[in-house]
N, C-alpha and C positions, 0 to 999 in steps of 0.2 A: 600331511603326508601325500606325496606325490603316486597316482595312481597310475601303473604302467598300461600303455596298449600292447594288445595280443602279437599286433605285427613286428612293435618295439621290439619284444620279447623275443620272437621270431630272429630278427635282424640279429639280435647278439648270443644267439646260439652259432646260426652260420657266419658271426665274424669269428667267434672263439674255434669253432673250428677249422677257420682258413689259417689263426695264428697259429694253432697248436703243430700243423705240418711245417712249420715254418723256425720250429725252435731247435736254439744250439745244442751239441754235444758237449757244453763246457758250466762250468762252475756258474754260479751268480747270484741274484737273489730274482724274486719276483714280489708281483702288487697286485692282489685281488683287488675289483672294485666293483660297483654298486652298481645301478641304475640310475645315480645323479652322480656317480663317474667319483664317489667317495672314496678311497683306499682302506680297504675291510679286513684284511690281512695281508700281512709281510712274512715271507719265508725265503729260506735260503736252499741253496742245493749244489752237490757236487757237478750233479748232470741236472741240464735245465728241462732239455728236453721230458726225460724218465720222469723228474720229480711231478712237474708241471702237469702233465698227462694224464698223471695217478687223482688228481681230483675229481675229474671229467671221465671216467672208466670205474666199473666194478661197485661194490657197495660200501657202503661207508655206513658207521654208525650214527644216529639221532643229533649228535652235536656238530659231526662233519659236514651231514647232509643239508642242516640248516647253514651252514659256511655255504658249500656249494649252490645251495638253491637260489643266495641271493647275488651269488657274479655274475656279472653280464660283460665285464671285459677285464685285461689285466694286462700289466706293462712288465718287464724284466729286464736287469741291466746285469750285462755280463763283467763277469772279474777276472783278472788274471788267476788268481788260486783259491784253492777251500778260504783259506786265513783271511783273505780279501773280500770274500762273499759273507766268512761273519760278522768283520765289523762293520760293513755296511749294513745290514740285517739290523744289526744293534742302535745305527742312526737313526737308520728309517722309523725303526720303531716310534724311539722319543722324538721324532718330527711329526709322525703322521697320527697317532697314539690309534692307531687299527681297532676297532670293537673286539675284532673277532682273536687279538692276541690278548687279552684278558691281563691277567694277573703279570704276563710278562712286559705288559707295556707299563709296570709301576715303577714311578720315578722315586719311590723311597726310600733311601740312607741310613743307613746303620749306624747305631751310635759308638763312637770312638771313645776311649777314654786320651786324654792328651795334654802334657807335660810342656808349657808356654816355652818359647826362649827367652824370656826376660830375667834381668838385672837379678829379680827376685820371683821365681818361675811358683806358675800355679798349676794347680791339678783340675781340668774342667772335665765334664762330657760334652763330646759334640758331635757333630752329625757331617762336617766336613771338613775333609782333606785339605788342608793348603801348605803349600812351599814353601812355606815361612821357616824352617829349622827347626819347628819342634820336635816333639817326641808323640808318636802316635801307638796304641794298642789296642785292637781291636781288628773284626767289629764283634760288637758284642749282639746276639739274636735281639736279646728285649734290653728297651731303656731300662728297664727296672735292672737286668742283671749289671747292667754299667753302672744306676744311682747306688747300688747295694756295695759294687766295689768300691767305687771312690768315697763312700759314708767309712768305709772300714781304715783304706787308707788314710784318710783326713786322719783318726784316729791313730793311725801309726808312725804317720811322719808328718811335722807340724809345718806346712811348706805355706806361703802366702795365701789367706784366702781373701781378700779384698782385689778388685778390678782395679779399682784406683786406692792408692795406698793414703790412707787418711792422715788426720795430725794427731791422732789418741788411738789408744788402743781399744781394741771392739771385744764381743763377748769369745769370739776363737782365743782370743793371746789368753785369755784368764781361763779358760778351758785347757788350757795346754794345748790347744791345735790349733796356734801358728809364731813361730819363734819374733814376732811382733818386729818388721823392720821398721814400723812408722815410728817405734819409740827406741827400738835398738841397735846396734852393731849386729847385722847377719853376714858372716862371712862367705865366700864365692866357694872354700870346701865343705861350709855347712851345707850349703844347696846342693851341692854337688855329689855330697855324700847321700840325702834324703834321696836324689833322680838315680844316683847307682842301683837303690835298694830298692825304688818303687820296680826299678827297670826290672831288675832279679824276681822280685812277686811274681810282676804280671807277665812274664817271660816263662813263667811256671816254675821257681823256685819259694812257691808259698811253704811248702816242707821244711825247708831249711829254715827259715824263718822264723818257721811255728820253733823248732829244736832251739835255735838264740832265744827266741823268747821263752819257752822253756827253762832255761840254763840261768837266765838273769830273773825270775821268778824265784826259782831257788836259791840264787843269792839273796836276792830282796827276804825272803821268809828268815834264810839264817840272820842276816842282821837286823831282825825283827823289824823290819821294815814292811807291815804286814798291808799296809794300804795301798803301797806300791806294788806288793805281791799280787793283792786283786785284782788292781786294774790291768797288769802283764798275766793273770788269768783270763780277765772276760775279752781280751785281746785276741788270745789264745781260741777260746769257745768262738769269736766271731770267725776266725776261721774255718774252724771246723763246720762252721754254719753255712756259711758260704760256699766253701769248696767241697763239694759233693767228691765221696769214695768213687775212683777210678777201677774199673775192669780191663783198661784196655791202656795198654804204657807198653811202647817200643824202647827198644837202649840207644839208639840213635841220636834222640832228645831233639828230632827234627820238626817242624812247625810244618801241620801241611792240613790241607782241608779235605773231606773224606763223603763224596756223595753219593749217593742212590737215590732210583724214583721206582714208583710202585704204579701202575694206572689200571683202571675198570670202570665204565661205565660212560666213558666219556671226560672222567676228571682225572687229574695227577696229583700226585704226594710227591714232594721229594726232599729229602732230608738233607742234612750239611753237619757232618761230622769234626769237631774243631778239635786238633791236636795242636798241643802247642810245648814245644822241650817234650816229647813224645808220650804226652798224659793229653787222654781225651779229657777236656776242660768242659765243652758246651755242645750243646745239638741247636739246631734250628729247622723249623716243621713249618712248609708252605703247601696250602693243599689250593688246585683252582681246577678250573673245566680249559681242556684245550682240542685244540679243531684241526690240527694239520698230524701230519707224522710224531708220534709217540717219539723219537729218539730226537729229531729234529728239535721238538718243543723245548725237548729238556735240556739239549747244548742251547739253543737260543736264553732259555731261563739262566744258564751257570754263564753265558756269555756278556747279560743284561747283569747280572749280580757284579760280576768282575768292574763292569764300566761303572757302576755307582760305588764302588768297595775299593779303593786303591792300595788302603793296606796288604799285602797279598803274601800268602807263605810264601813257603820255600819250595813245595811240592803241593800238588793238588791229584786225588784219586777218583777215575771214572770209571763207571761199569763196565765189566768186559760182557761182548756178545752173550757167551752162554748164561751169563746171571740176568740177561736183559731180555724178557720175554717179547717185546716188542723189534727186535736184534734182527736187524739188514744188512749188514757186513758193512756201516759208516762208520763206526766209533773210530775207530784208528784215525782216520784221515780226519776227521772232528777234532780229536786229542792232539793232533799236530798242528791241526790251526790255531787250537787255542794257545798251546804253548809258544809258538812263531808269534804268536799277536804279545800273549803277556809276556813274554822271556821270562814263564817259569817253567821248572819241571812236572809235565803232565806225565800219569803212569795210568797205563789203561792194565791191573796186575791181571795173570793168568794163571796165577800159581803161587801158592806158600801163603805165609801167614798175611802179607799183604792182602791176599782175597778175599780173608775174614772179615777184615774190615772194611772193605766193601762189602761186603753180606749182610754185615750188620747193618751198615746204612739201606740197605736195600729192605730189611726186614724191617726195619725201623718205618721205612716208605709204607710198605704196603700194611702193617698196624696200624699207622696213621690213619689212611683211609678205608680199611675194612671198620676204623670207629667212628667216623664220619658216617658209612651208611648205613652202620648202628643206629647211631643217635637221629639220622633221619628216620628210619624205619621205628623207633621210640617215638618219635615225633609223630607219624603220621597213625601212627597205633591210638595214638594214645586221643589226637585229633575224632579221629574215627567213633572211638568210645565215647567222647565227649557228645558228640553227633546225636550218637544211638540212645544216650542216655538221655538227651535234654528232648529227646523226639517221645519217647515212654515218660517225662513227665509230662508234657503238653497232650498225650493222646494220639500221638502220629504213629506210623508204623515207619517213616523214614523224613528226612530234615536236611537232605542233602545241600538243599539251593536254601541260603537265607538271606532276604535284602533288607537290610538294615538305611532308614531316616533317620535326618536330623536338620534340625531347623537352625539358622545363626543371626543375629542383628544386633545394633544397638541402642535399646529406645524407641524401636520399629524400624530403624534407617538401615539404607541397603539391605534389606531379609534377603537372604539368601537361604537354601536350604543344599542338601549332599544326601546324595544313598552310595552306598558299600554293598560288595555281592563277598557273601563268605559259600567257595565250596566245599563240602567234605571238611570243615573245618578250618580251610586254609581262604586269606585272602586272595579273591581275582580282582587283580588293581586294572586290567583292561577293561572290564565291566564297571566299574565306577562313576555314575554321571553326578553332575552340578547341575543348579537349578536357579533360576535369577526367578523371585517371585513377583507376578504380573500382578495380579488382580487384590493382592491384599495388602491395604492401606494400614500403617499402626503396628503395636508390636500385639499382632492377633497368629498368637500360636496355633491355634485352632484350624483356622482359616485356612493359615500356612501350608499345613499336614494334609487339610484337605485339595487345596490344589495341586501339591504336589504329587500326592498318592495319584491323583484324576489324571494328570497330568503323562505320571509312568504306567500306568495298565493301560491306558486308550492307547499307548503307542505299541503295548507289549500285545496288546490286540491286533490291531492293526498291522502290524509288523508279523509277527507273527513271532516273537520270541519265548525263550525260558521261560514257564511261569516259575516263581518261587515256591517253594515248600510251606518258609514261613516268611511274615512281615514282621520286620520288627521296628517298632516305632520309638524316641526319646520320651518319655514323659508316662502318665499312667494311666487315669478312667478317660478324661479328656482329648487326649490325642489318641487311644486306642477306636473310643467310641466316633470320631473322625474317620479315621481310617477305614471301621471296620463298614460306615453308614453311604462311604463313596464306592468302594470294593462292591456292597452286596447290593445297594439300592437304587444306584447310577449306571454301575457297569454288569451286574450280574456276576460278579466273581464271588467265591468261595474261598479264601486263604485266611489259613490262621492268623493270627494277628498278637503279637504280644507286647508288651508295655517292662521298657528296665527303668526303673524309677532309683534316683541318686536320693543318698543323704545328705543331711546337712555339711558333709565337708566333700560332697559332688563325687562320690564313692558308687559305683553299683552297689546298691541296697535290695533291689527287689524284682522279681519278675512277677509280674500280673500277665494274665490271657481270660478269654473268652469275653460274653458281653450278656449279663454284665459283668465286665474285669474283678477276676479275685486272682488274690495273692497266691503264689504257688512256693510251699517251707520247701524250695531246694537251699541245700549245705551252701554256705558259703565257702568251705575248704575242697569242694568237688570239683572237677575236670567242665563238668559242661556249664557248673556257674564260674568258671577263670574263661571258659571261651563266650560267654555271656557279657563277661568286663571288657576282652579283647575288641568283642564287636562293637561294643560300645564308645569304647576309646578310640577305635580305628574313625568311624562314622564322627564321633566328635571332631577330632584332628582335622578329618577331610573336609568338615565343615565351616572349622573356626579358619584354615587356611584361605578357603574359596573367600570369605566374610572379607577377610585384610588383604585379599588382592582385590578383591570390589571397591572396598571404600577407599584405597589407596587413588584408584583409578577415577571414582566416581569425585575425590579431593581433588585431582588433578585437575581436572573436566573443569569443575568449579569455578577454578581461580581463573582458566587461560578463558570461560564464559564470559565472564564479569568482565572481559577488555572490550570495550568499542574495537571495532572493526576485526574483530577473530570469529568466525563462524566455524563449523564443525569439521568443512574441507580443512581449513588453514589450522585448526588444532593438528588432527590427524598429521599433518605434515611438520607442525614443530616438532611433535613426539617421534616422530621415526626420526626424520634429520636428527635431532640433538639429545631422542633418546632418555629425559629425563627430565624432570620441571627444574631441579638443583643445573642442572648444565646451561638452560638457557637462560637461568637467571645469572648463572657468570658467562656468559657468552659476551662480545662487542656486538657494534651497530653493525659492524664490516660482517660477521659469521651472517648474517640473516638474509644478505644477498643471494646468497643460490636459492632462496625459496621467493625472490622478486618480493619482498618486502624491503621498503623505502627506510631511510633514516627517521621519521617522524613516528611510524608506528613501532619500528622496531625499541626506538626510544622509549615509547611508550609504555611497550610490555616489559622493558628491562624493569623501568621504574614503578610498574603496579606490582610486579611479581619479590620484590623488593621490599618495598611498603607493606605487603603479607608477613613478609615473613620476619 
C-alpha cells in the first residue's frame, strides 16, 4: 500500500479546490479518484457544479466521510441532458467497477424464464437476453422462483426437453412431459398451442388455468377416470403452491414495476414491486451501504437494474418527493430520463391508489432494513454474551481482545504458523499476521508455538501494541505449557493462555487453561463454546491457506533452482514476466527474449520444466 506524503496531501486539497470554482452549470456525470489516480466513485448530476461541491462542504455521515476522505482529485464529463448523464453513469460504472458504488456496480442477471424459436421450441432458464425470436418472461428476483416455475410448467405442457433431439425416446416422453418428436409426428399447432398457453400463465393468467384444469378434473372424476383426476388435482395444488394470494390487483391488467428505498445508517433497501396483467406476482429485496446522495444512489441502482434486465414493463413506478425522506426536488427530471433512455412509461404518482403502491414498496424498503439492524444488533448481543460468559468461565472479569495460534506443515516442510485477533467477539481481519517459521527444524509442534508466541509479544513489546486478554493456542497440555513458559519466563508477560483441543473427527472438543492445563465442562450447545469453534476454525483456515501459498511458492522455487544457469535474480524475473511456472513451460524460445535470455538456455528451461512434469 502506497503511503502518502503530507505535502502530496496538501497539493490535492488546493487542486480540488481550484477545480471546484471552475465547474459547469450543466448536467453530466463525475469521477472521484484516489491517491494512485484510481476512480472510487461515479455519480451523475443535473447541475455539476451544485452536486459536485456538496461532497467537499458540510457534514456527511461515517460511510460518506470515508468516500470523501479518500479523494484527492476527480474528472467530470458534461452531457447534453439528465437522460444523457444517466446512461453514461451506468457505463462508467461497469468500466471502471468504483469500490465506493458497491452493490451498484453488480454485474448480475436475472434469470429469465424463455420459449426457444425452434422447429420444436423448449422451455429453459436463462440469465440472458438475446435477439434471436424467442420468447422471454421475466426477470424472476431468485433462480429458485424461475426452477420452481418452469418444474410446474414442464408438468403442464409437454414441449421438448432435450438440446439436441436424440434417436429414442428418454425418461420425459414416458413421463408424459414431452410429446417425444425424436420418435413422433409433433405438429407446428401442437407447439403452438403449448407457447399460447405457457404465454397466458406467465402473463398472469394462472387463474384461468387453474378453472380448465378444474373443469377437466371433473370430467375425468365423472368418467371415472380417477388417475387422471389426480394428477389434474396435484396440478392444480402446484399452483396454488406456487402462486402466492395477491393483495394488490389493478383492473388495468398492465405489467409494470413498482419501487421504493428506505435508507438509515448509511445503507439502503430498496424494494421491486412485480405487477404483471395487474396482480402483484413477486417482490425483490436488495439491501447495500451507499456513499453519495440517497436519491441519486437509488436512480443509479433502477438505472444499472434496467441495463442488465432488458425484459422491461409497460410502466414503471417511482417515489414521489413527499414519500422520499431523503427528497431534493430531482425525481421528476430523474423519471424523465429514464423513461427518454428506456421508451417506457415512468410515473412518478402523487395521488390516488397508484401511491399506495408505492407506499407499499416503500414500507416494504424500510422493514427490510430496520430487520437487518435487528439481526445485527442480535448478532452483536449475542457476540457480547458469548464474550462475557467464556471470560466468568476462564476467571476474567473481561476477554475483549483474544489472539488465537495455529501451527500448519507437512511432515515438518514449509511450517508455517497464523494468529487471528477476535474483538468483542467479532473477527479483526486487519490485525491478522502469518509467520514463516525460522528456527524450527522438523515437524516440532512445540518448538513452533514457542517461537512464534516469542516472536508476537517481543514485538507487542516493543512496539507498543494491544496486549490481548486471552491466548489462545491449537492443541492442549503441550502447546499451552509452550506458550504459557515463553509469555512468563522469557518476556515477563502474564496472559491467560488457553488450549481448544479437537476430536477424533477434528471437531472442537475441549477447552483447557491454566498450568497445569485442566479441562474446563463448558456446554457444547452455549454461545461462548460456538464462538470457541468460530475462533478455531477461523485461525485454522488462515493457517491451512498461508501453508499452500508457501509450499506452492517454495515448489516453484524448486524446479526453476535445479536449472543450471537460473539464480535467484533471473527466477524473480521469469515469475513476474510470465507470471506462472504452467505459462513458461508453454511459452517459445522467442517469448524469453525481453528478459535477454539466449535460445540455448531458454531451451533449456522449456525442456527441464517439461520433463517435471
Amino acid at each position: 500500500m502506497m503511503i502518502e506524503h503530507p505535502e502530496d496531501f496538501e497539493k490535492a486539497k488546493e487542486s480540488i479546490r481550484n477545480k471546484l470554482a471552475l465547474l459547469p452549470d450543466q448536467p453530466g456525470c463525475y469521477l472521484m479518484k484516489n491517491s494512485e489516480g484510481t476512480i472510487i466513485y461515479v455519480g451523475k448530476a443535473k447541475v455539476l457544479k451544485n452536486r459536485v461541491r456538496s461532497y467537499f462542504t458540510g457534514s456527511h455521515d461515517g460511510k460518506t466521510q470515508r468516500l470523501v476522505s479518500d479523494i484527492r482529485d476527480f474528472e467530470y464529463i458534461v452531457t447534453a441532458s439528465n437522460m444523457e448523464a444517466l446512461i453514461l453513469e451506468c457505463n462508467l460504472i461497469k468500466e471502471h467497477y468504483p469500490r465506493y458504488n458497491v452493490l451498484l456496480k453488480d454485474d448480475k442477471t436475472y434469470p429469465y424464464l424463455k420459449i426457444t424459436n425452434d422447429k420444436h421450441p423448449r422451455l429453459e432458464v436463462t440469465r440472458r437476453v438475446l435477439k434471436d425470436k424467442a420468447k422471454y418472461f421475466g426477470p424472476y428476483p431468485h433462480a429458485f422462483a424461475a426452477q420452481q416455475t418452469k418444474k410446474l410448467l414442464d408438468r403442464l405442457y409437454p414441449l421438448r426437453k432435450c438440446v439436441t433431439i436424440p434417436s429414442q425416446a428418454c425418461l420425459y416422453y414416458h413421463m408424459g412431459q414431452c410429446l417425444g418428436p425424436c420418435i413422433e409426428e409433433v405438429t407446428a399447432e401442437q407447439n403452438a398451442s403449448m407457447i399460447e398457453e405457457i404465454t397466458r400463465f406467465l402473463n398472469g393468467g394462472h387463474e384461468e388455468i387453474k378453472q380448465e384444469l378444474q373443469q377437466k378434473m371433473g370430467e375425468a372424476a365423472e368418467a371415472l377416470e380417477f388417475e387422471r383426476a389426480k394428477e389434474l388435482r396435484d396440478q392444480i395444488i402446484s399452483i396454488d403452491a406456487l402462486m402466492e394470494k395477491q393483495n394488490i390487483t389493478t383492473v388495468d391488467q398492465m405489467n409494470r414495476d413498482v419501487f421504493g428505498y428506505a435508507v438509515d445508517k448509511g445503507w439502503m433497501s430498496v424494494q421491486i414491486l412485480y405487477m404483471r396483467q395487474g396482480k402483484m406476482i413477486q417482490r425483490n429485496s436488495s439491501t447495500f451501504p451507499y456513499y453519495g446522495n440517497a436519491y441519486d444512489d437509488f436512480m443509479t441502482f433502477v438505472s444499472q437494474y434496467y441495463s442488465e434486465n432488458t425484459a422491461l414493463p409497460r410502466e414503471i413506478y417511482l417515489p414521489d418527493g413527499e414519500l422520499d425522506p431523503a427528497h431534493d426536488g430531482t425525481e421528476e427530471s430523474a423519471a424523465d430520463a429514464l423513461e427518454a433512455w428506456l421508451k417506457v412509461k415512468v410515473h412518478v404518482p402523487k395521488r390516488g391508489s397508484k401511491t399506495k403502491i408505492v407506499s407499499m414498496a416503500m414500507e416494504n424498503a424500510r422493514i427490510a432494513l430496520d430487520e437487518k439492524f435487528k439481526l445485527i444488533e442480535r448478532d452483536e448481543e449475542r457476540s457480547i454474551k458469548a464474550v462475557e460468559n467464556l471470560g466468568q468461565w476462564i476467571g476474567l472479569e473481561t476477554v475483549r481482545r483474544i489472539e488465537a495460534f495455529d501451527n500448519s506443515n507437512i511432515q515438518g516442510t514449509d511450517p508455517v504458523s497464523a494468529m487471528v485477533v477476535f474483538i468483542d467477539g467479532k473477527p479483526a481481519r486487519k490485525e491478522y499476521r502469518k509467520y514463516k517459521v525460522k528456527t524450527v527444524v522438523g515437524p516440532d509442534d512445540y518448538g513452533t508455538m514457542r517461537e512464534v508466541i516469542r516472536r508476537r509479544y517481543e514485538r507487542v513489546l516493543k512496539e507498543n501494541l494491544p496486549m490481548p486478554d486471552l491466548v489462545v493456542v491449537d492443541g492442549g497440555k503441550g502447546q499451552i505449557s509452550a506458550a504459557v513458559d515463553v509469555l512468563e519466563n522469557e518476556l515477563g508477560l502474564y496472559i491467560p493462555v488457553c488450549g481448544l483441543v479437537k476430536d477424533d473427527k477434528h471437531r472442537t472438543a475441549q477447552l483447557m487453561v491454566g498450568d497445569p492445563p485442566e479441562v474446563i465442562p463448558m456446554r457444547r450447545d452455549s454461545q461462548e463454546f460456538y464462538l470457541l469453534q468460530r475462533i478455531q476454525d477461523e485461525v485454522h483456515r488462515f493457517a491451512i491457506t498461508f501453508h499452500r501459498e508457501t509450499r506452492a511458492k517454495s515448489m516453484v522455487t524448486s524446479k526453476l533452482d535445479s536449472i543450471p544457469g537460473i539464480g535467484e535474480k533471473r527466477r524473480k524475473a521469469l515469475l513476474k514476466h510470465f507470471g506462472s511456472l504452467k505459462k513458461i513451460k508453454e511459452a517459445s524460445v522467442e517469448d524469453f527474449r525481453p528478459l535477454s535470455i539466449g535460445e540455448k538456455l531458454a531451451t533449456q528451461i522449456i525442456q527441464a520444466l517439461q520433463e517435471e512434469s
